[in-house]
KELUM-552136 format. One record per residue: residue in three letters; x, y, z of N, C-alpha, C in turn. Coordinates in steps of 0.1 Angstrom, whole numbers, plus 5000, padded with zeros to 4 digits. Layout:
# KELUM-552136
ALAXYZXYZXYZ/...
This chain:
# KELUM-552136
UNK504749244780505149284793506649314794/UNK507349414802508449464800509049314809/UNK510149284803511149204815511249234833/UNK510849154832511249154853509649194857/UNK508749244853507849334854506449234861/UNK505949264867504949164878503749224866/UNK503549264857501949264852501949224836/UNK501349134837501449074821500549094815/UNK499249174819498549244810497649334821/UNK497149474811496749554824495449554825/UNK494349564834493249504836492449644829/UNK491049544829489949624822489649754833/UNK489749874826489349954838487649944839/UNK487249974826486149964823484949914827/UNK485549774824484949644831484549644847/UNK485849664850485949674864484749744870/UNK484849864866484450004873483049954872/UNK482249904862481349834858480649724869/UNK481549674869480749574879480949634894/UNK481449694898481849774908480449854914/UNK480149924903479149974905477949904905/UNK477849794900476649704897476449614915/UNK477949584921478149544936477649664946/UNK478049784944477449854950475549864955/UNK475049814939473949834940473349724948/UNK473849654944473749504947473249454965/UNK473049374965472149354983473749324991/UNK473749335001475749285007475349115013/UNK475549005004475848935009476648835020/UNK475548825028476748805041476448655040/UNK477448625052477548465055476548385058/UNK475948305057474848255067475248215082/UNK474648275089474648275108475348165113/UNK475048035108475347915119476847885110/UNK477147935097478547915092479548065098/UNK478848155103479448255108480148245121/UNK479348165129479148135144480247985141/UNK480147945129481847825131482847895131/UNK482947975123484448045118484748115128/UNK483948215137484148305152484448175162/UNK484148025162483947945170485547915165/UNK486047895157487747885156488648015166/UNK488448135165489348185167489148175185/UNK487748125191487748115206488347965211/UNK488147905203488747765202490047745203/UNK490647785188491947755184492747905188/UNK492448015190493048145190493248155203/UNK493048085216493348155228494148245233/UNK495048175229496148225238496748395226/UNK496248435216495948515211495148635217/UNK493548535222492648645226493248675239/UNK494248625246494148615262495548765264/UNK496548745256497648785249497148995243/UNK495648975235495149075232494349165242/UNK494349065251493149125264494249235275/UNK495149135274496749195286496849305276/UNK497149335263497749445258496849525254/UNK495449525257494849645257494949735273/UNK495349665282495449775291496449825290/UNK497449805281498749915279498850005264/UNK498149975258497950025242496549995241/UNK496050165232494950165228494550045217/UNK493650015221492649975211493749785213/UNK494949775221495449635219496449615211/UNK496349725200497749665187498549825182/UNK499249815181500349945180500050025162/UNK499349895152499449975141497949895132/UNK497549955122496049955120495949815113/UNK496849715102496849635097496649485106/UNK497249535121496949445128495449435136/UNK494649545132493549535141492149505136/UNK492349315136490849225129490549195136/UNK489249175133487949125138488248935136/UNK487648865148487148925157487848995169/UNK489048955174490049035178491449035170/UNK492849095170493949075164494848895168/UNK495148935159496348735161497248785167/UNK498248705174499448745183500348635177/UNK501248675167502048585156503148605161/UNK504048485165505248425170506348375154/UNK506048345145506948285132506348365117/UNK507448395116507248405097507848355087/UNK507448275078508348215073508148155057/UNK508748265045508048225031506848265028/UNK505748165029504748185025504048215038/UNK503948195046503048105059503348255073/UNK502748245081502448265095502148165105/UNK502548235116502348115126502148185139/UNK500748145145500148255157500948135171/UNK500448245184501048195194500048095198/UNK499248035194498247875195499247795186/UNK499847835178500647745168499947685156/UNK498947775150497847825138498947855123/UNK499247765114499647835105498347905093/UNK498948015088498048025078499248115064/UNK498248075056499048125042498748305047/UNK499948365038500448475041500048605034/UNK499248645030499248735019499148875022/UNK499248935036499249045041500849095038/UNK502149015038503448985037503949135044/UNK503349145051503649265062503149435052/UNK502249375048501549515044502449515028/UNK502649435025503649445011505049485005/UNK505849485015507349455013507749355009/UNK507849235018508449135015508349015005/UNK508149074991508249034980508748884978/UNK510248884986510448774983510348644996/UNK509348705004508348595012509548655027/UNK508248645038508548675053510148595053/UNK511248645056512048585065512948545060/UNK513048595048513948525036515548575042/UNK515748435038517048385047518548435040/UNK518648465029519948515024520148655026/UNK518948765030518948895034518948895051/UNK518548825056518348775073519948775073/UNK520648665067522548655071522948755066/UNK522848835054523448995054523249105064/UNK521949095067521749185079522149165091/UNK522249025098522748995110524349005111/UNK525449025099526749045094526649215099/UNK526149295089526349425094526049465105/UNK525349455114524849475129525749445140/UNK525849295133527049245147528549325144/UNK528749375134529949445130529649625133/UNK528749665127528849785131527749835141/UNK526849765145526049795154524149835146/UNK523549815152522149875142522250015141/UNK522950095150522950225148524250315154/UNK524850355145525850475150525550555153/UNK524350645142524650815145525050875136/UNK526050815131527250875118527150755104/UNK527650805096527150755080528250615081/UNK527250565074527450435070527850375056/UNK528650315048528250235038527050175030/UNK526450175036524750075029524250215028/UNK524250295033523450465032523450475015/UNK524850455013524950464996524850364990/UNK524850234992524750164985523150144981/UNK522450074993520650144992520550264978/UNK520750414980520550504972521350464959/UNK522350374954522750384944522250274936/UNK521750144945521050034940519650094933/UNK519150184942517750244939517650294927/UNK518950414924519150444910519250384901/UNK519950264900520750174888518950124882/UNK518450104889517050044892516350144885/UNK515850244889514950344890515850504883/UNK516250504870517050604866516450744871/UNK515650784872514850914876514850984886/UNK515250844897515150884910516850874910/UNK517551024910518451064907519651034920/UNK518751104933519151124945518051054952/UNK518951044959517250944974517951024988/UNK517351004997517251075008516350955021/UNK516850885027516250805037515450865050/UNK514150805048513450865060512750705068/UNK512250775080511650595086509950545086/UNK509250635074508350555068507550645053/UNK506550545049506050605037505550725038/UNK504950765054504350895061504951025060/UNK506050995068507351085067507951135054/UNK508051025047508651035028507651105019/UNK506051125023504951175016505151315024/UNK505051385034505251435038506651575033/UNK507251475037508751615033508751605019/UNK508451475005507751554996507051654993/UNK506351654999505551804999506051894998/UNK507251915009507652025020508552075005/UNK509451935001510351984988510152044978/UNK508951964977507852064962507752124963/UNK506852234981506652344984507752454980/UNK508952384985510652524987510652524973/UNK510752394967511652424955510452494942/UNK509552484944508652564933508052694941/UNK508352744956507252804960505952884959/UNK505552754957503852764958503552634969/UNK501952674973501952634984500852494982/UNK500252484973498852394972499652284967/UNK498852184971498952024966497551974960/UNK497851894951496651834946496451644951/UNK495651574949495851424957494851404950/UNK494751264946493051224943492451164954/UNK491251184951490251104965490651014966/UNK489850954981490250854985491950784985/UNK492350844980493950794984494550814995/UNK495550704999496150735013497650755010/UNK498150865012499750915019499550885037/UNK500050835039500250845052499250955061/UNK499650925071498751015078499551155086/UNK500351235081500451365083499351445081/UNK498951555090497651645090497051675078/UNK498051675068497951775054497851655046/UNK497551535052497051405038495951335043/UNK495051385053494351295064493651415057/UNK493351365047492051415034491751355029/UNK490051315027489351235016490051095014/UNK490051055023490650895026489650785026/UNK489650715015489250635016488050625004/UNK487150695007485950774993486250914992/UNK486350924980486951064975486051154977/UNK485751294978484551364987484451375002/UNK485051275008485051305024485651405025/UNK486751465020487651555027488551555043/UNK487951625051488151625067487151515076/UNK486551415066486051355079486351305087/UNK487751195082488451155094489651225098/UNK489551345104490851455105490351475120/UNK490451395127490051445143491151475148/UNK491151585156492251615162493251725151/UNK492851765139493851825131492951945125/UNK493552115128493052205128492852185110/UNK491652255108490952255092492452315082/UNK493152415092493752495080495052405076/UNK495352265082496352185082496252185072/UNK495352125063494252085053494052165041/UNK494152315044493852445037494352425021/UNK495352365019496352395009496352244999/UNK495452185008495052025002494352004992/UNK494051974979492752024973492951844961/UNK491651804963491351634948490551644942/UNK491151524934490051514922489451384922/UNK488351374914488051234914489351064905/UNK489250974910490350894906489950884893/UNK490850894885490950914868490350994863/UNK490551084872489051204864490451274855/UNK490851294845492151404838491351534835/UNK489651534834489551714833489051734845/UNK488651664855488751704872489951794876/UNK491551724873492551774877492651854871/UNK492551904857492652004849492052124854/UNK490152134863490052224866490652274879/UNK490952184891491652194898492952274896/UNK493652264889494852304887494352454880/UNK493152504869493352594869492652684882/UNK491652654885491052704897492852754907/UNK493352614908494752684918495452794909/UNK495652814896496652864892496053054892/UNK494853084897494453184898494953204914/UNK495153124919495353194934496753134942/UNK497753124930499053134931500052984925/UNK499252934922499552794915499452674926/UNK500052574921500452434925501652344925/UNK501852354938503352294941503452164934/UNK502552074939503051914929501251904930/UNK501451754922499951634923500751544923/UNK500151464939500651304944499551224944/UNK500551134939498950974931499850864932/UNK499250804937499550664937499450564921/UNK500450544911500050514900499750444894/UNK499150334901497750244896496750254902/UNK496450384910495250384915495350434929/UNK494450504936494250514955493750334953/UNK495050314969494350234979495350134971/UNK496050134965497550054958496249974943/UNK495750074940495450004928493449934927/UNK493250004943491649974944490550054937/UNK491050154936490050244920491450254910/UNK491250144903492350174891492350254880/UNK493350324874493250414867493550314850/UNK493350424840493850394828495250354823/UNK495650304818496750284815497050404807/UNK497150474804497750634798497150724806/UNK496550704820496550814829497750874833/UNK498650834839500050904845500351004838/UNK500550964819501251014809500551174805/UNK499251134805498251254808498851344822/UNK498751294835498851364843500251434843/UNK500951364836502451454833502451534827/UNK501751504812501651614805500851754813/UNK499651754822499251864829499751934839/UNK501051854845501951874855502952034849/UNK503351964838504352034831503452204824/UNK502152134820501952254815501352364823/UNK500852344835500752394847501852434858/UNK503452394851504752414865504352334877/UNK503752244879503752164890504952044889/UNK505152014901505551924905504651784902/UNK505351664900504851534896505151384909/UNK504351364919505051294929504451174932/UNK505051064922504750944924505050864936/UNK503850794947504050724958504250594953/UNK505450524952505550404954505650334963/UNK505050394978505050314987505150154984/UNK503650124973503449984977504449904962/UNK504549994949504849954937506449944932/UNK506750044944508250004940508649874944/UNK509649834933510449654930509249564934/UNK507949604937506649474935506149504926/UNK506249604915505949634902506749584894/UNK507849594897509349544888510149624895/UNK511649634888512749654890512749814887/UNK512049864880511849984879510450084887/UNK509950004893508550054897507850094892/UNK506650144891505350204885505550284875/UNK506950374880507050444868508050404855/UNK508950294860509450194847508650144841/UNK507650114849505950014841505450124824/UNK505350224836504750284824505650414818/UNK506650384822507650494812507250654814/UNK507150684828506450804832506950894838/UNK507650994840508751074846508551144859/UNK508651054872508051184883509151274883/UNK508951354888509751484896510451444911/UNK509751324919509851264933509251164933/UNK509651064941509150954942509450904956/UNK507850894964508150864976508050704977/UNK509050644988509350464992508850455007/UNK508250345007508350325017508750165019/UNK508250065029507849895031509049825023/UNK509549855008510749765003511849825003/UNK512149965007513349995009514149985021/UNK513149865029514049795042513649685043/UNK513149595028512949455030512049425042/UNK511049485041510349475056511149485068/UNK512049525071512449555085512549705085/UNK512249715100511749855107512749975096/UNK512050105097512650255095512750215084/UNK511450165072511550175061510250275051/UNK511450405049511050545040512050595035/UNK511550675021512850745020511750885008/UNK512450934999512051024984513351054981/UNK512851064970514051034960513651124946/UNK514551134938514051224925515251324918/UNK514751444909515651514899516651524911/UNK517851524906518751634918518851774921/UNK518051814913518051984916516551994924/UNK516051904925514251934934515251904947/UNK515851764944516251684959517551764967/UNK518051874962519251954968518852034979/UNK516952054975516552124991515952055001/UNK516851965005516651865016517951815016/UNK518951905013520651825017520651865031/UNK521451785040521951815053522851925053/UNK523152015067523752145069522852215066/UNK523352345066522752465064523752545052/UNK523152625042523452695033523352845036/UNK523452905037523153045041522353105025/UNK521453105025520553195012520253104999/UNK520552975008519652884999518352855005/UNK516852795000515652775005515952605012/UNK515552575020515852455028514452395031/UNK514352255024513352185033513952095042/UNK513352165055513852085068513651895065/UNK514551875075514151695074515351635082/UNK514651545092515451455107515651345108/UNK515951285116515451135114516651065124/UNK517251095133518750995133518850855132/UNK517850795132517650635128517450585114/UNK516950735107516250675093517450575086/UNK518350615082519350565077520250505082/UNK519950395093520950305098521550225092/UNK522350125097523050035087521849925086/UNK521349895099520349765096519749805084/UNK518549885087517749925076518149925063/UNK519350005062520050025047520149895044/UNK521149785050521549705043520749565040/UNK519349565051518449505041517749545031/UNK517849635034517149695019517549685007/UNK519149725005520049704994520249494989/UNK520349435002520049325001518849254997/UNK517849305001516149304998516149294983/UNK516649444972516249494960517249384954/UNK518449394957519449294949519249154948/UNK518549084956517748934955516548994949/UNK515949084948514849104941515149104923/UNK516349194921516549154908517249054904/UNK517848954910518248854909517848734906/UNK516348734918516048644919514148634907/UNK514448744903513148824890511848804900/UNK512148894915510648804922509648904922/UNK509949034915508649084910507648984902/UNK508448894888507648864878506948734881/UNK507848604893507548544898506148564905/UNK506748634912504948704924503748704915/UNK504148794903502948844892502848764890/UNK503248624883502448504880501848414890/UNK502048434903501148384920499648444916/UNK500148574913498748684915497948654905/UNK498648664895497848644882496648484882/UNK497448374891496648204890495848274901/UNK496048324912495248324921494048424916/UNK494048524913493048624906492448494893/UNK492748424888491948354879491248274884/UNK491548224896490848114900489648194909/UNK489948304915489048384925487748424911/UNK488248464900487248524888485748404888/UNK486948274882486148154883485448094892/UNK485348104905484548084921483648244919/UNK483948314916483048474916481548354905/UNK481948334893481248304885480148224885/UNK480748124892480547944896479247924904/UNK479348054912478548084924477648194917/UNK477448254908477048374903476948474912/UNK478148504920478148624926478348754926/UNK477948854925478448994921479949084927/UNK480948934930482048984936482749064924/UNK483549114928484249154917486049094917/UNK487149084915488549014916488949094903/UNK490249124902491149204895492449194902/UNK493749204896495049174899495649294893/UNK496849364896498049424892499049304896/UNK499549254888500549184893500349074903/UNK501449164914500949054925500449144937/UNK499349214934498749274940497049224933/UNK496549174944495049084939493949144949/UNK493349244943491949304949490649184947/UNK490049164956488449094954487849164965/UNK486549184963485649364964484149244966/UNK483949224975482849164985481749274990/UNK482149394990480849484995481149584987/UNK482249644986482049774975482349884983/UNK482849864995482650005006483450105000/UNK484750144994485350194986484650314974/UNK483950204971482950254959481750374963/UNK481350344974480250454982480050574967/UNK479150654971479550814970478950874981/UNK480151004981479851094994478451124992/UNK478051144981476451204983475451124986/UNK475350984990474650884990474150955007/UNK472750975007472350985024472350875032/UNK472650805022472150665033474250625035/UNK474750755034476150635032476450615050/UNK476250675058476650585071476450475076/UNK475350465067474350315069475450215065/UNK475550275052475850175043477550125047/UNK477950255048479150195052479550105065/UNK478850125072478650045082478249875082/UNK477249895075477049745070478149645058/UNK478349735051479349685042481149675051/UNK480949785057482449765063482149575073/UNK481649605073481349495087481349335077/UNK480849365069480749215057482149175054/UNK482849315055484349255044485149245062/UNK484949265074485549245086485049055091/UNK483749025085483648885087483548785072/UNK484448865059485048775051486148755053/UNK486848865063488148845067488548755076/UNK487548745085487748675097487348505089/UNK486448505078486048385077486848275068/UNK488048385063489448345055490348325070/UNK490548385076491948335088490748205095/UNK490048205097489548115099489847985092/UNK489847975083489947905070491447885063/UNK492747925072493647955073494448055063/UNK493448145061493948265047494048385056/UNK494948435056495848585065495648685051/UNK494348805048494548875038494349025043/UNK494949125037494449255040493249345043/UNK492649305051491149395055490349305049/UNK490449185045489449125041489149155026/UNK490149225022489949285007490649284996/UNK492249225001493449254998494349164999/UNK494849094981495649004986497249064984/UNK498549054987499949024981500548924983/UNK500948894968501148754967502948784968/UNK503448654967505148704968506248564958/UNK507248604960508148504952507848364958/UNK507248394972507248234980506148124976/UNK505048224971503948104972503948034959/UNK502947934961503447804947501847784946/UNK501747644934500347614934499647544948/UNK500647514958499947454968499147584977/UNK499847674978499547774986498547824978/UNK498047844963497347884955495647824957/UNK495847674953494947614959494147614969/UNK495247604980494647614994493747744995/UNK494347834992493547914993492247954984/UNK492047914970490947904966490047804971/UNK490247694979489347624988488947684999/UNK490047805005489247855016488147935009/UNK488447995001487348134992486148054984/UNK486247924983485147864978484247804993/UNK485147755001484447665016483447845018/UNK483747935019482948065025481848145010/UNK481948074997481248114988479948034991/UNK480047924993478747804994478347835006/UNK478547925017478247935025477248075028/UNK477248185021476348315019475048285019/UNK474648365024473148365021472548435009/UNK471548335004471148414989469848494990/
């Protein structure tokens, strides 16, 4: 494993994909009824003032919660503390942490030596001027020392925005107009990435509200497919070529259909021999992969590299892309007269708050080595989730990047578009991994959709434990 680097060995794709498909086939084990009816019986119990809290804020916000990670079954938690490992709802519920705000905060919610750097710059210059700052460069220059590749950076205020005006850069600076994406992968949700989200083959399903031709110039392949892309790219190169191909580099979904370890290197090589652009999303992998991100992992050259979640240490207006300096020169501020310009705004993006947790964020990150830390959380916890998969002979599946820890309870991911029965199915399977989720916060375990763990520098064997007791207390509990 490289130094600093959160993955100490890289998982069976093989294997994986293997049992994946064997879960798919497989019946969806749910909970049994009267243990379902305890765990919903906590959050009416112990969650009140949550559900009472969720009830007021749906008559002023749809649906109750302002962003999608907050919106579980059976309703959302209304969290008052963060702190290290732990959460703490407005009943005064702790539970272990692994959501860590959608995966920034690496080195655990609330960490206190970037908290006093950020409260220094604010009270001094304010959270926002308007006008340039110090941390503007220091951020971009810490990112570089880090990430040699990413030449120039450019601050935007999320991973959405940063996937986005990649595009737009790719588009000026190569002009051509098509992008490539693999299924099921998520860039943010701009019109022109609210494609084939989630299972690869949807295309426009969930594109409500966004004209088809938003979409026109959108075109995937299946995840790790390398002669998928290959026809793709030549099919585009007859009808004017291909601006870039954007991939997430251990996979759509931060690593939930994982790729080969010499996929990237492949996809470079196709990049180059087709004139495309190369645009690695490290939303989730930058400095939680290591100090170098995904593409230090695997020694892979993007052309752009979009950031989102750790380039403000989890606090707000955190995006940016970054890359060669001659791709990144068409997105400089001003105007040029007869230069090509990709437009790009933001007056917040690059405030001092933002900047200087962030710069404080990555610098305790290499300091304190809490990529490699985290990866050994992820790594015991993924061993011990393999061993409860077994114990029970269940058809779960569990796999780890680091400190990123997938366990796959229904398989919904897995679908295929051509399955007729897939509304059914997704329906039923979505619904199993919404009451494993509920049956973990129940159990005091806070995880991503029920599917998804991130682990961070904070947690220890206690917090390790604890939590394979909650994932065993709900294994003995399924119906067989």
């Amino acid at each position: 494993m490289c130094k600093g680097y959160s993955v100490s060995a890289w998982p069976d794709v093989e294997k994986i994909n293997e049992k994946m498909n064997h879960l798919i086939q497989s019946k969806v084990y749910k909970i049994k009824p009267e243990f379902m009816e305890k765990y919903l019986n906590y959050f009416e119990t112990k969650c009140q003032g949550s559900k009472k809290m969720i009830e007021e804020a749906k008559k002023y916000i749809p649906g109750g919660v302002q962003h999608n990670l907050a919106f579980n079954y059976p309703f959302p938690l209304a969290i008052t503390k963060a702190e290290g490992a732990y959460l703490y709802d407005v009943d005064g519920n702790r539970y272990v942490d692994y959501l860590q705000a959608g995966g920034p905060t690496l080195l655990g919610s609330n960490y206190l030596p970037v908290q006093e750097k950020v409260i220094e710059v604010i009270k001094e210059a304010s959270p926002c001027t308007g006008l340039f700052h110090e941390y503007e460069m220091k951020l971009a220059k810490i990112i570089h020392e880090n990430m040699p590749w990413v030449e120039m950076y450019r601050s935007l205020a999320s991973g959405t925005e940063a996937d986005m005006i990649a595009i737009r850069i790719a588009r000026t600076f190569t002009g051509k107009q098509r992008i490539i994406k693999v299924g099921g992968a998520y860039h943010g949700f701009s019109d022109q990435m609210v494609y084939s989200l989630h299972i690869p083959g949807t295309k426009t399903f969930e594109a409500h509200g966004i004209p088809k031709e938003a979409s026109a110039n959108t075109k995937e392949f299946y995840p790790g497919d390398i002669d998928g892309l290959r026809q793709v790219l030549e099919k585009n190169e007859k009808e004017g070529g291909t601006a870039a191909v954007i991939l997430e580099p251990i996979g759509p979904e931060s690593g939930t259909r994982l790729v080969s370890k010499d996929f990237n290197a492949k996809v470079r090589e196709l990049c180059d021999e087709f004139n495309a652009l190369l645009i690695f999303d490290e939303v989730v992998t930058a400095f939680r992969m290591g100090p170098g991100g995904a593409q230090g992992y695997f020694n892979v050259k993007p052309d752009l590299t979009v950031f989102g979640k750790i380039v403000a240490g989890g606090y707000p207006m955190a995006g940016g892309v970054g890359g060669r300096a001659d791709i990144m020169s068409c997105v400089a501020a001003g105007v040029k007269p007869g230069k090509p310009k990709a437009y790009a705004g933001g007056t917040l993006s690059a405030n001092p708050l933002s900047c200087a947790a962030g710069y404080y964020a990555i610098k305790e990150i290499i300091e304190q080595d809490a990529a490699k830390k985290a990866g050994e959380n992820g790594d015991k916890l993924c061993e011990g989730l393999v061993k409860l998969i077994d114990k029970y002979e269940l058809p779960f599946v569990a796999w780890n990047v680091g400190s990123i820890v997938h366990f796959e309870v229904s398989g919904v991911m897995y679908l295929l578009v051509e399955d007729p029965e897939l509304m059914q199915k997704i329906k039923e399977r979505q619904h199993c991994i919404e009451e494993f989720g509920a049956a973990l916060t129940a159990n005091g375990v806070i995880t991503l959709a029920g599917s998804r763990i991130y682990t961070s520098m904070a947690d220890n064997d206690e917090t390790i434990a604890f939590t394979l007791n909650a994932f065993e207390d709900i294994f003995k509990n399924l119906e067989r």
